[in-house]
N, C-alpha and C positions, 0 to 999 in steps of 0.2 A: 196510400196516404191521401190525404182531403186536399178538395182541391186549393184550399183556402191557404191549409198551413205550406203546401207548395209555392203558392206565390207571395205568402209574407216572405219566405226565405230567402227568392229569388228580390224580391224587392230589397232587403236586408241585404244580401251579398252586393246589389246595384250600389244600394246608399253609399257601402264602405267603399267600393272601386271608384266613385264619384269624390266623396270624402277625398279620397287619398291620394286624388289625383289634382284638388284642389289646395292639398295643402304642399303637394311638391311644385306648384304652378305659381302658388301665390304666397307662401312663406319662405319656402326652401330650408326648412330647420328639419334635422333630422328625427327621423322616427325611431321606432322601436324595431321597422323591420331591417333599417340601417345599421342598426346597432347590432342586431341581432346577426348579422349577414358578416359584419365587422370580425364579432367573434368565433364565428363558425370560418373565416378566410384566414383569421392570423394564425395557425398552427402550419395550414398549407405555405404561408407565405414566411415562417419562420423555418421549414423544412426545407422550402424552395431555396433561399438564402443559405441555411447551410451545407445545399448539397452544390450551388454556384463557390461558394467559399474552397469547398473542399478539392471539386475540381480544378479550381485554379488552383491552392495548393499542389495537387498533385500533377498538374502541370509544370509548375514552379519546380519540383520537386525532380520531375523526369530532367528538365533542361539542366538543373544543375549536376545530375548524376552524367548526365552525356559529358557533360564538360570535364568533372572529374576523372571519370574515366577516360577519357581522350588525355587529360593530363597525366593519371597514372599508366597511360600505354606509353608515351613518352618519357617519362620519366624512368619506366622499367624497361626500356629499349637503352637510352643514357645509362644505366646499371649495368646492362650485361656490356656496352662498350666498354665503361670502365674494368668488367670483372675481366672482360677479355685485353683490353692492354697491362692490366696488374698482371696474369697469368704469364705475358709474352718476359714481359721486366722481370717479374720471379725467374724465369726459366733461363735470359737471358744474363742476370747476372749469375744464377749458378753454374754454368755452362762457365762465365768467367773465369766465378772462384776456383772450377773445376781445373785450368789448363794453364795456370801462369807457369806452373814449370816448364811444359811443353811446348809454352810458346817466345819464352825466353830458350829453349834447345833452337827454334826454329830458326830466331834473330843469329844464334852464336854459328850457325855451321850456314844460313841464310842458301839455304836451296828452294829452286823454284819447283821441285819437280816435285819437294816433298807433301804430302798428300797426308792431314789434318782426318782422322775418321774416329766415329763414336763407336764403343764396345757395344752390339745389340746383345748376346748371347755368350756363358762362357760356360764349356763342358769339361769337367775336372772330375774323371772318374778312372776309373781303374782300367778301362777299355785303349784309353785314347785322352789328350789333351791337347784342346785345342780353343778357339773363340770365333767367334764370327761380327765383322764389323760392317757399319753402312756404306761401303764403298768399295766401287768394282770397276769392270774394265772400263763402262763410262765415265769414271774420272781418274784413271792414266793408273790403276794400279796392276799390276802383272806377277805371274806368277815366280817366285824366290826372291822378289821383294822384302825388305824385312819390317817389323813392328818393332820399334823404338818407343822407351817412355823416358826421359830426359837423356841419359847417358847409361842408358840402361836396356839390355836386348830381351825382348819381349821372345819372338819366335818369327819364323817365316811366314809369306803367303803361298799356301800350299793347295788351292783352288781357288779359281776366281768367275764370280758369274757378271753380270751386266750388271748389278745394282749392290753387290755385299761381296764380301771375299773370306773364306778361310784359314785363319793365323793356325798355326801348329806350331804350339809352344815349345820352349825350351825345356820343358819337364816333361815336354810328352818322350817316352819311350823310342819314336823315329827320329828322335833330333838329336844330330849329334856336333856341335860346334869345336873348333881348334883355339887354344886359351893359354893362358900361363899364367901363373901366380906374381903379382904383381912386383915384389919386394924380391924376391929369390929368382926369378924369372923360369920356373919350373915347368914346364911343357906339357900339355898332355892334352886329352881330348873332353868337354865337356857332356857328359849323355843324361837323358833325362829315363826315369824312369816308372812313370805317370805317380808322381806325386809332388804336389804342389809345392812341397816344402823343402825339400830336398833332390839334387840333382849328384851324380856323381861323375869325381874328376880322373877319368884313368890315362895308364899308361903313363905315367909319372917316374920317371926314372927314379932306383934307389940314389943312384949320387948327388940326387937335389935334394937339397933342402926342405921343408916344410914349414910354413909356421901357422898355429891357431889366426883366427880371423883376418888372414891374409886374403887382400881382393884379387877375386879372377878375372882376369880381360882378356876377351876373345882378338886374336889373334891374327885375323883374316886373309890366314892360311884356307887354301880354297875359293870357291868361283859360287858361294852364296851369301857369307854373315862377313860383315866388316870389322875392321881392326879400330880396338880403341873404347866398346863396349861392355860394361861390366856386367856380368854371368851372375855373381853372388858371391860370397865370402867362407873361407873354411870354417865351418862348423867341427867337424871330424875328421881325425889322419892318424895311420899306424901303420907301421910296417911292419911284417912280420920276418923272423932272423933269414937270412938266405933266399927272403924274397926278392922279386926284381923291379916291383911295382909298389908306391905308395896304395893304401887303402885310404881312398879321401872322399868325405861328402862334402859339398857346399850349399849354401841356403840362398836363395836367390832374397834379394834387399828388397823388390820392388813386390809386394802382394798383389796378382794379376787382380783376384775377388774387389782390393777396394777401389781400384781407378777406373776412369768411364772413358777416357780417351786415349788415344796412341798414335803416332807418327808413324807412315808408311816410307819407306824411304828407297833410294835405289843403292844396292850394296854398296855397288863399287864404285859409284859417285861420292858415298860416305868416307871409304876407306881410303879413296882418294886426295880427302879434305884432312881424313886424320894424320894421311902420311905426311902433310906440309904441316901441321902442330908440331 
């Protein structure tokens, strides 16, 4: 390049830096590279802006969800207290509904010894009948104790462990209780013969009497089940000619399947109470 057109340029670029250095010194009005610089900064400083906006939002946004949440941990702690005292009330009043007969038997015969226990399990099969309850020898139950459900003979305790015990109903097959028909006072022996629904009455003398739905009450003849307790009611009786024995079935009144509770009782402290009735 010439030397000439080199140093107009450089003169030419001097003047403008002079120029513009005089008119930021001695006007102060803006220029065109103010304006220009203006427009080229507000994109930056409208992004800058909404990315300060948004952060605070989302600052805003985290502190309120903490708070929330701290509220909904409480709140859903508060739920399950409540679901868990509803659960205890539900349980506690059917446990109620469950035992006002039982616990009016309790009040009328008013023994201390008698021992209040829940049905866990009950086996009603062709083998064997029997049930098993939640109470054993650490709370004073013993073995030939009997299971009572108002005025009515469940079956004996016929094993007992530290924490449950054994009932061996009245229909099981090994049980055999001493009874009489209520109305005619007919004698004879209660045996069960693993069915639930039916237990039979022998040894019934032909010179007694019979009658259809006559109540049976045991007897407490013998050193296990106590006097005063109903067995069940005649369903079925015949004699046949020149026999010596009724043929008698009875139904037991009380269905072991729907109750959930039973009295544990000591026999001959029972039969004791019923001989002064």
């Amino acid at each position: 390049m010439h030397p000439l057109i080199k140093r107009v340029i450089k003169l030419s670029c001097l003047a403008g830096l002079m120029f513009f250095l005089a008119d930021r010194c001695l006007f102060f009005n803006q220029g065109f590279l103010e304006r220009t610089a203006s427009k080229i900064a507000y994109p930056f400083l409208l992004f800058s802006g909404g990315i300060s906006d948004l952060m605070q939002g989302w600052t805003e946004s985290k502190n309120s969800y903490q708070t929330l949440a701290t509220k909904f941990d409480t709140l859903k702690l508060d739920y399950m207290n409540l679901i868990d005292q509803f659960i205890e009330l539900r349980a506690t009043h059917k446990q109620c509904a469950s035992i006002p007969e039982i616990t009016r038997f309790n009040e009328r015969y008013n023994k201390q010894n008698n021992v209040m226990a829940k049905i866990l399990l009950r086996h009603l099969d062709t083998d064997e009948h029997y049930m098993l309850i939640n109470k054993g020898t650490r709370h004073g139950v013993a073995k030939d104790m009997v299971a009572v459900y108002q005025n009515h003979l469940l079956g004996r305790v016929h094993e007992t462990y530290d924490w449950y015990s054994k009932i061996l109903l009245i229909t099981d097959q090994r049980c055999s209780v001493a009874a009489y028909a209520s109305s005619t006072q007919a004698a004879g022996i209660v045996k069960g013969f693993n069915n639930d629904t039916r237990c039979t009455f022998n040894y019934v003398s032909h010179l007694f009497t019979v009658k259809d739905n006559d109540m049976v009450i045991s007897s407490g003849q013998g050193l296990v089940f106590p006097e005063g307790f109903c067995l069940g009611r005649i369903c079925l009786q015949s004699i046949k000619e020149k026999a010596l024995y009724h043929h008698i079935e009875i139904e037991p009144i009380v269905n072991v399947r729907l109750i959930n509770f039973c009295w544990i009782v000591n026999g001959l402290a029972v039969e004791g109470t019923t001989a002064q009735r």
